[in-house]
N, C-alpha and C positions, 0 to 999 in steps of 0.2 A: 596392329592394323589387320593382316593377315586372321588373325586369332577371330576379331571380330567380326570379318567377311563370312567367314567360315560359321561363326555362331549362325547369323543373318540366312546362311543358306540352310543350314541344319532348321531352324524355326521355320522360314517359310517351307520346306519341304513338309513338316510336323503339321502347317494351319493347315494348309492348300488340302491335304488329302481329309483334313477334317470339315471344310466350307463343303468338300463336293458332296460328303455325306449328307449335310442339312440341305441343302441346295439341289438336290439330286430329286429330292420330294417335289420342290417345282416344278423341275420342269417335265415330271411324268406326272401329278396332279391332275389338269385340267385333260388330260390324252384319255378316253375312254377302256381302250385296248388291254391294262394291264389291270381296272379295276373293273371289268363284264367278269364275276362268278357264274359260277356253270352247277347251279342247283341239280340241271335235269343229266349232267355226264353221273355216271356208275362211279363209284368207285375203283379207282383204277389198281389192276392188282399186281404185285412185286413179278418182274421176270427175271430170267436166268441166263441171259444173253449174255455169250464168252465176250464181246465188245460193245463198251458202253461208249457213249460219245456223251462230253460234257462243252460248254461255252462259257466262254471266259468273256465279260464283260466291262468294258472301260465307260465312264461316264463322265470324262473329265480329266478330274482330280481322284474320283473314288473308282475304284474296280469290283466283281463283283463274281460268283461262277454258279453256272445254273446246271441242276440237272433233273434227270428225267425220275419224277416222281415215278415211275412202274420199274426202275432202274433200285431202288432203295431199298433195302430189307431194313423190316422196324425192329430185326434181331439187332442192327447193328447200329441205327440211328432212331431212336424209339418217337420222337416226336413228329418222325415223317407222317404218323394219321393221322394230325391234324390235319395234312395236306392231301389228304390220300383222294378225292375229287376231283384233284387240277392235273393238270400233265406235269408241269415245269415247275422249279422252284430256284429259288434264286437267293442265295446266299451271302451275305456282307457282314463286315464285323468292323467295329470304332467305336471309341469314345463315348460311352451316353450321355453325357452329357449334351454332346454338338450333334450326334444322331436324332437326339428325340426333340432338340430344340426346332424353331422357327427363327432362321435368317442365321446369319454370322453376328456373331458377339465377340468381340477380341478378346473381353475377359477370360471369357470360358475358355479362346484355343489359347489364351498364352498360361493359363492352369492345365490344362491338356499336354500342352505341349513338353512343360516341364516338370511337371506331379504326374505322378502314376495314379492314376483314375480308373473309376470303376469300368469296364465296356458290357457291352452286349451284342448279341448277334441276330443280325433282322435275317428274316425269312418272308420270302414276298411269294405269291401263288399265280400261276393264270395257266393258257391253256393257248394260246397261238403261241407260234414258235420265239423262239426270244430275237431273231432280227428282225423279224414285225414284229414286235411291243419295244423292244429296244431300236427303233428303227432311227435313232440321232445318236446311237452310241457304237462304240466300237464292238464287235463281234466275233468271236476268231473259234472256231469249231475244233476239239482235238477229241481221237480215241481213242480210249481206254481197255487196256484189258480188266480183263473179272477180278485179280488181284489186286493192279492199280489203285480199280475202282473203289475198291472195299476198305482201301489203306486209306483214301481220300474222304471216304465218307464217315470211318471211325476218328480221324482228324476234325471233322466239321461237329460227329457228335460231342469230343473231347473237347470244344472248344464251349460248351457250355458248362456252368456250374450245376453242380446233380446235389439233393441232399442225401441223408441214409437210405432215402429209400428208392436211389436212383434215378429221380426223376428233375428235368430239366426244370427251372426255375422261370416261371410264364411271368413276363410285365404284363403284358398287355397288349393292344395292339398297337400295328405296325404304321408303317407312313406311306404307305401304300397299296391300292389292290388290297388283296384278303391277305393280309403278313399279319407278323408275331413278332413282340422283340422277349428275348430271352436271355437271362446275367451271363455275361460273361463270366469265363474259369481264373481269365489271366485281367489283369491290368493294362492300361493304355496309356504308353509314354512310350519316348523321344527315345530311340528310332520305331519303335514295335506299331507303326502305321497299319489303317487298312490295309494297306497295296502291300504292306512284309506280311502280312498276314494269310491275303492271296498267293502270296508268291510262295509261302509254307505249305497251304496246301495243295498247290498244285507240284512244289517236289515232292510232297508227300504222293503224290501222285504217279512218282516217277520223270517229272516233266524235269529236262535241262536246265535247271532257274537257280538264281544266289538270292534270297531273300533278302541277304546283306546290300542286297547292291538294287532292290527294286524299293525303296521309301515312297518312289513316285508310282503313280498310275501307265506315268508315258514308258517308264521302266519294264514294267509289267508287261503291256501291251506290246511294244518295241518285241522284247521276247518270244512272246507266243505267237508273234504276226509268224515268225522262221519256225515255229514247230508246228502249225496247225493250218486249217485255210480260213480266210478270211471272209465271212457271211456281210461284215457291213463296217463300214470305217467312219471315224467319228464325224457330226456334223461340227464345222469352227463355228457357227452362229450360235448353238447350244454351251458350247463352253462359254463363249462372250459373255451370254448369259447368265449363265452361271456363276463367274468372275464378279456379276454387276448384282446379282441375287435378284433377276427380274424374270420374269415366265416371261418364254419365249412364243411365238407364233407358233399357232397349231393351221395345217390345212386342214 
């Protein structure tokens, strides 16, 4: 009995961080704020600044870390000019199958959860700050020094698959705003969760965290609330929502 409490909690930990990825497109869909492109901003160009400040993002179930496109050298992350127009960029990695899909399907997370499956990693763009466009999700600010940073971002480039000649492997577009999804390096199974994924990068980062021990989002977040400050704390209406896979009210 024991055995199988414990299976029961290992799966729902494995669906839940995968529904928030599909579900996540909800309920920032219908919000104008993260899909307004900004044709007429310059091009934003790489700076040198000894302290980077990046945001850790909770949406739920799914987690997410955004940082500052002029913050990036395309030495070290080559596919940041795609993005090179927007300020902010916002980073997630799961399952593609449950990423690219529409709603929860059980089939797909109880294959997800237990097959090692293909992932990929979305890359979302805009340009206000991310606790107004994230303004119903958790937000928690931490800084970075230059080395951190650079450990953190050849992390996010490793986390794609490159062929001979380098270069990251483009699906197509993203599920939000002006995003990209692009193949995943590694495979997506039980425990290797969005949120452990987050949790990788940000000790890559140098940040206090056991991947081991962040499977969940609220893991995640719990964490970096004690290492960083906190810009905006989750709304509970949005997760309900998210829970029921329903868009929620927009003011």
């Amino acid at each position: 009995m024991a055995l199988r409490i414990s299976q029961c909690i290992l799966l729902a930990a494995s669906v839940l961080p995968l529904s928030g990825c599909s579900m996540l497109q909800e309920a920032i869909h219908s919000r104008p704020v993260i899909r307004a492109q900004s044709a007429s901003i310059q091009p934003v160009s790489w700076e040198s600044n000894s302290i980077k400040s990046i945001f850790v993002v909770g949406h739920g179930w799914h987690t997410g870390i955004v940082l500052r496109v002029a913050d990036i050298t395309p030495e070290v992350w080559p596919e940041i000019e795609e993005f090179r127009q927007f300020r902010y960029v916002e980073i997630g990695w799961g399952d593609e199958g449950f990423y690219r899909m529409d709603g929860l399907k059980m089939g797909t997370a109880m294959k997800a959860a237990f097959l090692p499956t293909p992932s990929v990693m979305h890359v979302a763009a805009f340009d206000l700050s991310p606790d107004l466009v994230f303004d119903h999700s958790d937000v928690i600010a931490l800084e970075l020094g230059s080395d951190e940073f650079e450990s953190l971002t050849k992390f996010i480039a490793a986390t794609c698959r490159r062929g001979a000649d380098g270069e990251a492997k483009d699906l197509g577009e993203g599920r939000y705003g002006y995003s990209r999804f692009y193949r995943g390096a590694k495979s997506y199974y039980l425990p290797q969760t969005c949120n452990v994924w987050t949790a990788q990068a940000l000790q890559q980062a140098g940040q206090p965290i056991s991947p081991s021990l962040c499977v969940t989002a609220e893991a995640v977040i719990r964490r970096m609330h004690e290492c960083g400050e906190t810009l905006n704390h989750s709304d509970a209406g949005l997760k309900r929502s998210m829970l029921r896979a329903e868009r929620p009210e927009v003011e």
